[in-house]
C-alpha positions in Angstrom: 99.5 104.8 87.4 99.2 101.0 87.0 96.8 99.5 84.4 97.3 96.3 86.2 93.6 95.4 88.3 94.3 95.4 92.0 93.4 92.1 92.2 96.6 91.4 90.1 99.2 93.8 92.4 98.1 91.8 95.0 98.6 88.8 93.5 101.8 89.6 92.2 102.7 91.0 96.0 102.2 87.5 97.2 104.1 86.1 94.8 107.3 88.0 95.4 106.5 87.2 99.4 106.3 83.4 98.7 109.9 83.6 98.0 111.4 85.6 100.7 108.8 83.0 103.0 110.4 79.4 101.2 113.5 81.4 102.2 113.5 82.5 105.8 110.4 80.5 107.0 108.9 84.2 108.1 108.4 87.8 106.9 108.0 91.0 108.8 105.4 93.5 108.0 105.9 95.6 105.3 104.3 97.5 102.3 104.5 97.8 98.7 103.1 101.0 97.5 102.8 102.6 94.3 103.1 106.4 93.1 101.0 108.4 90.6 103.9 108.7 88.8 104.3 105.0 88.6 107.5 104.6 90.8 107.3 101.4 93.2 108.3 102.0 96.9 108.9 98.7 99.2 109.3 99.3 103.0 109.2 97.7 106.1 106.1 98.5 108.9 107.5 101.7 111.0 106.8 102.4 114.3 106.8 100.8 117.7 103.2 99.7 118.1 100.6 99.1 115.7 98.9 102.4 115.6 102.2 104.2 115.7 102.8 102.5 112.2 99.6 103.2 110.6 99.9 106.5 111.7 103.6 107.0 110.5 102.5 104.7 106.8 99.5 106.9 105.8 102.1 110.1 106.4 104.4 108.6 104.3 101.7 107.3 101.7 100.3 110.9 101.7 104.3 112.2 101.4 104.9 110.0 98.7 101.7 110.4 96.9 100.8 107.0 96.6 97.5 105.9 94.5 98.4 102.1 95.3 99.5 99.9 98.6 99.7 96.3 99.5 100.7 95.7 103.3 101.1 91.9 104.0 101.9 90.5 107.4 101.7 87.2 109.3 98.3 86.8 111.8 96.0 84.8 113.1 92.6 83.8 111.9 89.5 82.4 112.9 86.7 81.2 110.1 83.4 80.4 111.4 82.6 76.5 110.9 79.8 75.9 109.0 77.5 79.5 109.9 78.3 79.2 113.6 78.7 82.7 115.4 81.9 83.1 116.9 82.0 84.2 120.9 83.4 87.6 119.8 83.3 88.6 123.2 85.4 85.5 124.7 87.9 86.0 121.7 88.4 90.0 121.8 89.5 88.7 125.8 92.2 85.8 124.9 93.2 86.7 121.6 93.2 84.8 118.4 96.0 83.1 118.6 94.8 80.2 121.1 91.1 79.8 120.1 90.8 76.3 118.8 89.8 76.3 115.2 92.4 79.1 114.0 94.8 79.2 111.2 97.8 81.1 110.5 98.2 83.2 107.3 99.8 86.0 105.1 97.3 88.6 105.2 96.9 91.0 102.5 95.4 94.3 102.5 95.5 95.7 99.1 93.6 99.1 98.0 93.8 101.7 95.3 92.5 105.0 94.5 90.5 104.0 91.9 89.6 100.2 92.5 88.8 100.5 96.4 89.8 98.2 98.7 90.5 94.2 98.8 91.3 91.7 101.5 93.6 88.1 101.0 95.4 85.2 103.0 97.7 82.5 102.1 97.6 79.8 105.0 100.6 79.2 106.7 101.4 75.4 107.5 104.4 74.8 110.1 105.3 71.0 110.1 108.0 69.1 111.1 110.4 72.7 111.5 109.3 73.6 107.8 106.9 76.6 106.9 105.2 76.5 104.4 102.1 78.4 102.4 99.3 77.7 100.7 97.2 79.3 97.6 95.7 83.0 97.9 92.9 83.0 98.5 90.8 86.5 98.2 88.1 87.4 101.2 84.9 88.6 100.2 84.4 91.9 102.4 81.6 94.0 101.4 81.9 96.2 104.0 85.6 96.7 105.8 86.6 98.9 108.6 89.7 99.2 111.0 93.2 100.4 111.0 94.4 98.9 108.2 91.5 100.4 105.3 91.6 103.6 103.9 95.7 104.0 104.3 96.1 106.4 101.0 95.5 110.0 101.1 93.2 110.2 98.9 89.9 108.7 97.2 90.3 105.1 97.7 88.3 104.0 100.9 88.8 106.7 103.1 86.7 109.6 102.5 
């Protein structure tokens, strides 16, 4: 297993994202996971739907035996301006994507066996036909829930 802090792999995931990003302007959802055994395994989000591919990623994390996974897609995100409650309501019924106030970013779900769970986003920017990111930046999230924690089989944040 990797001595490297999970705050590094995830780093280090965006990194290696940044490139294929400057490249192509985009990047599909995919994961980078990590074996007890130390071997690295690098594929794309499976499925048809997004349940289908969590389902089908924590069999293949549990298959594989993975103590380490990094999934990193593109989304949309909404902070709260200065303390203000969101209409969580009004949003959950149009979407993200077309409140005013929201950013595009990478998001970055990172957890290990060992080290728990983390949460990061790199904005996107899209000007003038180009794409472009910005810095990582890592989300405070004392308390995390939804289909994207607790993908490895074992320890980590799933109990």
């Amino acid at each position: 297993m990797s001595k490297q802090p999970l705050k590094e792999f995830a780093s280090q995931v965006a990194k290696g994202v940044s490139k294929v990003f400057a490249k192509h302007g985009s990047v599909l959802p995919f994961y980078h996971a990590i074996t007890a055994t130390g071997q690295t395994e690098v594929f794309p989000a499976p499925g048809r739907n997004k349940n289908e591919s969590v389902a089908l990623t924590r069999a293949l994390l549990t298959m594989m035996g993975a103590v380490r996974v990094a999934s990193v897609s593109e989304a949309w995100m909404l902070e709260s301006p200065d303390g203000q409650a969101l209409d969580i309501d009004r949003i959950g019924r149009e979407g993200v994507s077309v409140q005013p106030g929201r950013i595009e970013v990478l998001v970055i779900y990172a957890e290990d066996v060992q080290e728990g769970f983390l949460l990061a986003r790199v904005p996107i920017s899209r000007k003038d036909g180009k794409a472009k990111l910005g810095e990582l930046r890592f989300l405070s999230c004392d308390s995390s829930e939804g289909r994207m924690v607790g993908l490895l089989p074992k320890a980590g944040t799933r109990h």
